[in-house]
Backbone as a chain_set.jsonl record, in Angstrom:
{"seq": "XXXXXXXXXXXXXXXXXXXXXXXXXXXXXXXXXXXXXXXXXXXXXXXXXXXXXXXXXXXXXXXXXXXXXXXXXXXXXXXXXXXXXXXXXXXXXXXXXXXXXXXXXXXXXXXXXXXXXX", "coords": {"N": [[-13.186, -12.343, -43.898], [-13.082, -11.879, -41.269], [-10.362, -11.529, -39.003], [-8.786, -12.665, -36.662], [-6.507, -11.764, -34.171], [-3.501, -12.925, -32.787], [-2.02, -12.068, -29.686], [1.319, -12.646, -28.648], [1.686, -13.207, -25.545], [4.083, -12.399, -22.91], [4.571, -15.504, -20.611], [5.744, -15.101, -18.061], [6.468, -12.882, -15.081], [8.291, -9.664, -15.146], [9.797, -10.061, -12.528], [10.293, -13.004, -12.81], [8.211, -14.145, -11.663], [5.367, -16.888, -11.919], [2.597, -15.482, -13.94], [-0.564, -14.809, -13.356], [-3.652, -16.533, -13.291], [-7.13, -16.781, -14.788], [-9.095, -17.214, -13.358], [-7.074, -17.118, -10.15], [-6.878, -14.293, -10.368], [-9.222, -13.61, -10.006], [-10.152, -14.298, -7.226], [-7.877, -13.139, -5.994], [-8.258, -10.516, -6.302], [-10.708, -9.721, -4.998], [-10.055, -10.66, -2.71], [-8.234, -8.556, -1.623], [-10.342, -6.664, -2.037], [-11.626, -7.291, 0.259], [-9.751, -7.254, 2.362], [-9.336, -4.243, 2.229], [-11.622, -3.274, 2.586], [-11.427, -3.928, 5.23], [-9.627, -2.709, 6.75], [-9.586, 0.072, 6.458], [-11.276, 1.392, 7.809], [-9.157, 1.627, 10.086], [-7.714, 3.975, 9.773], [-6.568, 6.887, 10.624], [-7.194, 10.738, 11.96], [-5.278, 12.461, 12.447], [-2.666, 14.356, 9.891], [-0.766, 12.856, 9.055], [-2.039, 10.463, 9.117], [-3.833, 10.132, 7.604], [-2.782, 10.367, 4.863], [-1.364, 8.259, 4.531], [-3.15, 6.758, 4.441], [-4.61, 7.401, 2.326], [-1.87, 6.715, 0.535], [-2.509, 3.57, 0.735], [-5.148, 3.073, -0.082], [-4.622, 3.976, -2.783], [-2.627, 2.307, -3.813], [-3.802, -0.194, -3.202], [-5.707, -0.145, -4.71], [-4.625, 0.053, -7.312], [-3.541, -2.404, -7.672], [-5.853, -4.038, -7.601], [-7.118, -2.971, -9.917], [-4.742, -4.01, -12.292], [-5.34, -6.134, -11.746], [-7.961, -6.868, -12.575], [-7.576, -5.817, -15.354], [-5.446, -8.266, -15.923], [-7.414, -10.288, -16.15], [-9.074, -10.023, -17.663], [-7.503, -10.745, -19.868], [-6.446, -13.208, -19.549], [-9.124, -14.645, -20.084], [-10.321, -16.473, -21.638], [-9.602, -18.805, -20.65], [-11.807, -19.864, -18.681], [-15.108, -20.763, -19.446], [-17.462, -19.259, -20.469], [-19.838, -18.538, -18.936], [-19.202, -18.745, -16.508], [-17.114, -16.847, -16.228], [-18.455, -14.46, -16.281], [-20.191, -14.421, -14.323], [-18.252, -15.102, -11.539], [-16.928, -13.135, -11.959], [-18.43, -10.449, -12.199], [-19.146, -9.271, -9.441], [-16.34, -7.954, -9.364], [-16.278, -6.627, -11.882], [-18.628, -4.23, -11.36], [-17.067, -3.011, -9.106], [-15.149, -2.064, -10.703], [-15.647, 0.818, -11.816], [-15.609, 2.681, -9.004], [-13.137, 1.866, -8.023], [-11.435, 3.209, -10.102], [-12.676, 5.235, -9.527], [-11.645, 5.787, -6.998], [-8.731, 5.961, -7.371], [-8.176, 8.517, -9.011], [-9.338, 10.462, -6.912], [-7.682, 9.835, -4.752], [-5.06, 10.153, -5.269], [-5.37, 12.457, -6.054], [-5.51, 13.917, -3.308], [-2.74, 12.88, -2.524], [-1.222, 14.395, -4.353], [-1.539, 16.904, -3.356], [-1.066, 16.721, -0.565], [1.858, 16.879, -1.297], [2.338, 19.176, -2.542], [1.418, 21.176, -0.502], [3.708, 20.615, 0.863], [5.689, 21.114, -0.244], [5.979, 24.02, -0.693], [6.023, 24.611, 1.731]], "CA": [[-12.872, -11.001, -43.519], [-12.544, -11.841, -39.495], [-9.334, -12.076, -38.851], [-8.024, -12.858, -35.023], [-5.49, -11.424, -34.091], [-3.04, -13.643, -31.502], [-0.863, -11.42, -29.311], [1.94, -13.361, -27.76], [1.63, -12.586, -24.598], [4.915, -13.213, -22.088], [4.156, -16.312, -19.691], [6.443, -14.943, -16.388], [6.458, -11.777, -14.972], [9.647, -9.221, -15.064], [10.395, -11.109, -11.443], [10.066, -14.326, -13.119], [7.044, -14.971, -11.272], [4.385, -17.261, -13.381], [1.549, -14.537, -14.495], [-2.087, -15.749, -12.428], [-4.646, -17.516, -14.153], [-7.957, -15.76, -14.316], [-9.75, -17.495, -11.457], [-6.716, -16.74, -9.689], [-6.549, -13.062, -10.562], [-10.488, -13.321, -9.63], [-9.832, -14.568, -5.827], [-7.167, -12.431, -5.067], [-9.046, -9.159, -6.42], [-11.876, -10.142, -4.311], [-9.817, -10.393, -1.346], [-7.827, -7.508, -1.545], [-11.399, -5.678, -1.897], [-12.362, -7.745, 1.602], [-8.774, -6.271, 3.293], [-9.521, -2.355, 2.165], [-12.923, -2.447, 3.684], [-11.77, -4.246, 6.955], [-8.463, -1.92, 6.88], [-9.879, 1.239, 5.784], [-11.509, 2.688, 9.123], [-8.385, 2.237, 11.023], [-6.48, 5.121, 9.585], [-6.902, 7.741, 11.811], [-7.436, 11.816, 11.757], [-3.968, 13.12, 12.048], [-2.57, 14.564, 8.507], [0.15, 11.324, 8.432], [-2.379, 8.902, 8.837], [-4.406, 10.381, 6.338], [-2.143, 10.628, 3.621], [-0.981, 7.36, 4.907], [-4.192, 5.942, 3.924], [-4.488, 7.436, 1.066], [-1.438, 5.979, -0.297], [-2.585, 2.623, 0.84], [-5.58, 2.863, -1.145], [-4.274, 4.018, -4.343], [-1.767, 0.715, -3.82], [-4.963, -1.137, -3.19], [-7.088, 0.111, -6.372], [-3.651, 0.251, -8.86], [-3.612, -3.498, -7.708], [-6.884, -4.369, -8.352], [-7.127, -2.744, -11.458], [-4.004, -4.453, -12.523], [-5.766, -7.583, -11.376], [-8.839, -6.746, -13.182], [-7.279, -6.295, -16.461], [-5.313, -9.584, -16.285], [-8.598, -12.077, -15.455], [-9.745, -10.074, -18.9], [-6.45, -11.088, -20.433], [-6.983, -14.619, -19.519], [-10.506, -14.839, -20.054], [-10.451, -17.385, -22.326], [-9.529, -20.146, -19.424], [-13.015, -20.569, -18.254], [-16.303, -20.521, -19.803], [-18.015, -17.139, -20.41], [-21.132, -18.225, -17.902], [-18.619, -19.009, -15.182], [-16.625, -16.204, -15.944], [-19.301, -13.69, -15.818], [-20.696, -15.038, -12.937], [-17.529, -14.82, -10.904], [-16.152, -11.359, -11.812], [-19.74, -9.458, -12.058], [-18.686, -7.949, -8.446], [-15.609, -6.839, -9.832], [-17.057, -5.287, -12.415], [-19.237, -3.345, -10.655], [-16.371, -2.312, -8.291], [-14.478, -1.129, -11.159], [-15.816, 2.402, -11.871], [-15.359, 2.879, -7.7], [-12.104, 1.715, -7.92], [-10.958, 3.758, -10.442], [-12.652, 7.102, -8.926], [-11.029, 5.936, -6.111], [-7.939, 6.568, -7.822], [-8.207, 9.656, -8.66], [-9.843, 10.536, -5.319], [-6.6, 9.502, -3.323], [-3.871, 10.588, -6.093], [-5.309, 13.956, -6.148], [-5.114, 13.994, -1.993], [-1.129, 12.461, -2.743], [-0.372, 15.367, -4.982], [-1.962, 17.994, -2.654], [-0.011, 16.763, 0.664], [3.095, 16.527, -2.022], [2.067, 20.654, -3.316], [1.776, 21.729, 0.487], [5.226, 20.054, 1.727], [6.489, 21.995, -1.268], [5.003, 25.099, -0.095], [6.047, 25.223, 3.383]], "C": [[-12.541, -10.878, -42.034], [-11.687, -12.314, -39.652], [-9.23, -11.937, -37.295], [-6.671, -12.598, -34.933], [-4.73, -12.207, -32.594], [-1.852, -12.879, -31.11], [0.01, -12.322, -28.386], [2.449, -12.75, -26.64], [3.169, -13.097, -23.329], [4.231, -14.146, -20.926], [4.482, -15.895, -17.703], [6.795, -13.451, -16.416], [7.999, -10.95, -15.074], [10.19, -9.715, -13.974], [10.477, -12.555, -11.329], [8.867, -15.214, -12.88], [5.836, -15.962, -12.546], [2.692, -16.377, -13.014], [-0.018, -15.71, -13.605], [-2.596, -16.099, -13.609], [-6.013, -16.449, -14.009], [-8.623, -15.747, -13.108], [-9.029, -17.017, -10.108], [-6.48, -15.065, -9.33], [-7.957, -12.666, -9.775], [-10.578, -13.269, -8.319], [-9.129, -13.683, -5.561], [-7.492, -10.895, -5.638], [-9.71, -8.797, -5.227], [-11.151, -10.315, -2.741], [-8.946, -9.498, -0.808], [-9.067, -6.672, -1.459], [-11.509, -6.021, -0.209], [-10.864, -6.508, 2.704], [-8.642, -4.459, 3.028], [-10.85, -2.503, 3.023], [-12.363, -2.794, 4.809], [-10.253, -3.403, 7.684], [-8.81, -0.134, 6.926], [-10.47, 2.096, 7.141], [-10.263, 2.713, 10.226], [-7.566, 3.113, 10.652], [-7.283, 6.153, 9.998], [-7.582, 9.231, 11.136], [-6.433, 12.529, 11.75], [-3.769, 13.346, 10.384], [-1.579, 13.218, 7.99], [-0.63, 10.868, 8.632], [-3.04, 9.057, 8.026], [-3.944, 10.233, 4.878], [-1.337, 9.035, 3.723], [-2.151, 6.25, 4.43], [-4.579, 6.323, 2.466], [-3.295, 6.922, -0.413], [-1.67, 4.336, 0.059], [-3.712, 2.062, -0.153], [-5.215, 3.184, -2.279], [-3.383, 3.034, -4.692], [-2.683, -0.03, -4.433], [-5.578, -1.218, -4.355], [-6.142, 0.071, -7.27], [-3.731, -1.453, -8.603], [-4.603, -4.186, -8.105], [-7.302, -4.35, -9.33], [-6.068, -3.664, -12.287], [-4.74, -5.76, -12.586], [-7.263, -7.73, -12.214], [-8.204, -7.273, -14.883], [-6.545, -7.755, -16.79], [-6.639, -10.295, -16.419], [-8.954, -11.33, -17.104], [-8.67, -10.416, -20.327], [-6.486, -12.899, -20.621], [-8.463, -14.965, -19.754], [-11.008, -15.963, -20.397], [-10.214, -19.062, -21.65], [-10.738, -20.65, -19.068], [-13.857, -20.291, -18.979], [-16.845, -19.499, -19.231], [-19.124, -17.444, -19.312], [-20.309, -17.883, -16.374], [-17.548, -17.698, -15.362], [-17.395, -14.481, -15.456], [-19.914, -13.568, -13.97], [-19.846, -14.614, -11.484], [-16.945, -13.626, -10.713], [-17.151, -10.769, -12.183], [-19.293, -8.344, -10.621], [-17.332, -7.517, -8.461], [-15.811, -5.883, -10.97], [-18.286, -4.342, -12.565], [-18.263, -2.35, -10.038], [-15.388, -1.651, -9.43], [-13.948, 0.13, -11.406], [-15.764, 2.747, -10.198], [-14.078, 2.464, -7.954], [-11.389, 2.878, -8.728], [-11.341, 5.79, -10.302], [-12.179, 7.196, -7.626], [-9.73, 6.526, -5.897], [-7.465, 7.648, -7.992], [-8.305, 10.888, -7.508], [-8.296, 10.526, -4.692], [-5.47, 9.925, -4.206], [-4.224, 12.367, -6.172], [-4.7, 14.587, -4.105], [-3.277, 13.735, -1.684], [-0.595, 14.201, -2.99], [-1.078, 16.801, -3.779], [-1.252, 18.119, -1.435], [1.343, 17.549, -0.264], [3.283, 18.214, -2.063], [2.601, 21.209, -1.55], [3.366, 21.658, 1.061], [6.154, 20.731, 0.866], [6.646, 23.365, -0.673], [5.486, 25.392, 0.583], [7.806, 25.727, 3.385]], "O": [[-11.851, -9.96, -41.591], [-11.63, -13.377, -40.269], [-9.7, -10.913, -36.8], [-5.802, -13.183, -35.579], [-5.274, -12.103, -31.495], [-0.832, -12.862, -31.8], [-0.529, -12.757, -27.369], [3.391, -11.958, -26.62], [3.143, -14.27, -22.955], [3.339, -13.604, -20.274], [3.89, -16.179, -16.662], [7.265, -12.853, -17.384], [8.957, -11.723, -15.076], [11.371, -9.97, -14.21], [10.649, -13.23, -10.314], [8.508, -16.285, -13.369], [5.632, -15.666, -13.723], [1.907, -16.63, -12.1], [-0.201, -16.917, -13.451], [-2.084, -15.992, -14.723], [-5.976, -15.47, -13.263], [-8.772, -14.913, -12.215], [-9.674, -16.622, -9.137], [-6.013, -14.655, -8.268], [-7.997, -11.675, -9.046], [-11.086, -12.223, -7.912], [-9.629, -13.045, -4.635], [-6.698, -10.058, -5.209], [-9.428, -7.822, -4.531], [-11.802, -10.074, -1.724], [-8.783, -9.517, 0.412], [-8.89, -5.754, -0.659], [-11.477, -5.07, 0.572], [-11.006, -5.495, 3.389], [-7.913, -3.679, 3.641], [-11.033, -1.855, 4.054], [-12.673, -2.022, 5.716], [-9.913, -3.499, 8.863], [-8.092, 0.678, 7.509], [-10.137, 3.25, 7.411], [-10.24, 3.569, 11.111], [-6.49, 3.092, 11.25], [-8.485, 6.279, 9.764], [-8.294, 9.188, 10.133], [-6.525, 13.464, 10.955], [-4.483, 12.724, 9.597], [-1.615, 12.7, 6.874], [-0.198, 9.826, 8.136], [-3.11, 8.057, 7.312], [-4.681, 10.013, 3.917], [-0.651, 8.774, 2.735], [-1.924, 5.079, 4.125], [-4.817, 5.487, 1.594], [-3.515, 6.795, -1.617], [-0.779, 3.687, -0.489], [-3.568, 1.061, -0.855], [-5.656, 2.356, -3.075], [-3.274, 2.806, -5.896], [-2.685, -0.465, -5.585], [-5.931, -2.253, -4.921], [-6.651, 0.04, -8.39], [-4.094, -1.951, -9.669], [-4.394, -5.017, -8.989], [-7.844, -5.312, -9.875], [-6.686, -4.216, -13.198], [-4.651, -6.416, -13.624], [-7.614, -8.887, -12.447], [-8.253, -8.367, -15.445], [-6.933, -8.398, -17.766], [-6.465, -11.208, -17.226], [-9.133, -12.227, -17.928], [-9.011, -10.341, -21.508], [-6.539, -13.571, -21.651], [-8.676, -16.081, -19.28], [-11.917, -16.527, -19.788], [-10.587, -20.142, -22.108], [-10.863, -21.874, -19.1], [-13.546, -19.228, -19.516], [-16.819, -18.988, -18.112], [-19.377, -16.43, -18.661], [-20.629, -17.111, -15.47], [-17.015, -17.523, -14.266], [-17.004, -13.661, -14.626], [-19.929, -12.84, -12.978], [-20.377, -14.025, -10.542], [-16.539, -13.134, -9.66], [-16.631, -10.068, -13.05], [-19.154, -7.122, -10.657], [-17.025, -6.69, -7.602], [-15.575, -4.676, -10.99], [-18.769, -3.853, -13.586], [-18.379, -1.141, -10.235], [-14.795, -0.641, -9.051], [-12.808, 0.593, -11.367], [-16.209, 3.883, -10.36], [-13.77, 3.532, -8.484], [-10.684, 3.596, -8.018], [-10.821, 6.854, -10.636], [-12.173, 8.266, -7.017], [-9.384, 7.236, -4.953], [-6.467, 8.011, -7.369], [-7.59, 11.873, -7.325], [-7.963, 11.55, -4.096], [-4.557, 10.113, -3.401], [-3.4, 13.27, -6.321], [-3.807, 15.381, -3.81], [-2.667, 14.315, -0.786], [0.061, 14.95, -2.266], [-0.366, 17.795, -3.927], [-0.812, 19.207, -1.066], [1.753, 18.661, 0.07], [4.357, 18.628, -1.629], [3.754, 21.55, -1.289], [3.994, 22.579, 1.584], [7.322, 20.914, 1.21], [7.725, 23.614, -0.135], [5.733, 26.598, 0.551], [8.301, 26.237, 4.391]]}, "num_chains": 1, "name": "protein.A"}
């Protein structure tokens, strides 16, 4: 009665690139998290650098997320201890990432509403 279902998944991205691996998807999550925190207090108090940072994080967190769901796409590359193990502090940072999202897309559309506005 279990059946598996095998989705054939494309190997190279629409830019031909070849698709990461999970470990790889795991590293460069993980250091995109390291460049938002050590990026994140220099955007200023003016309304452009604000909104300027806010589209940098919603870049930042659509990438990560993106990068999240691959490593669970590949999963099957490493052993479940070692994969746990390694992406535990991304999934933690998940639910923050994705209210980050919201968070900085609602601040997008609100500059976007005012500039309408004026």
């Amino acid at each position: 009665m279990n059946k598996k279902y095998k989705i054939n998944l494309p190997q190279k991205s629409i830019f031909g690139f070849k698709i990461l691996t999970s470990r790889q998807s795991s590293i460069a999550s993980y250091v995109l998290i390291i460049i938002g925190l050590i990026l994140n207090p220099f955007f200023g108090l003016t309304k452009i650098q604000l909104i300027a940072g806010a589209l940098f994080n919603f870049l930042l967190n659509i990438s990560i997320l993106i990068l999240i769901i691959n490593l669970l796409v590949k999963r099957e590359e490493i052993k479940k201890l070692n994969f746990i193990s390694l992406n535990f502090g991304l999934f933690v940072y998940l639910p923050i990432s994705i209210i980050s999202l919201f968070i900085n897309g609602i601040r997008i559309l609100n500059f976007l509403k005012q500039q309408i506005f004026l």
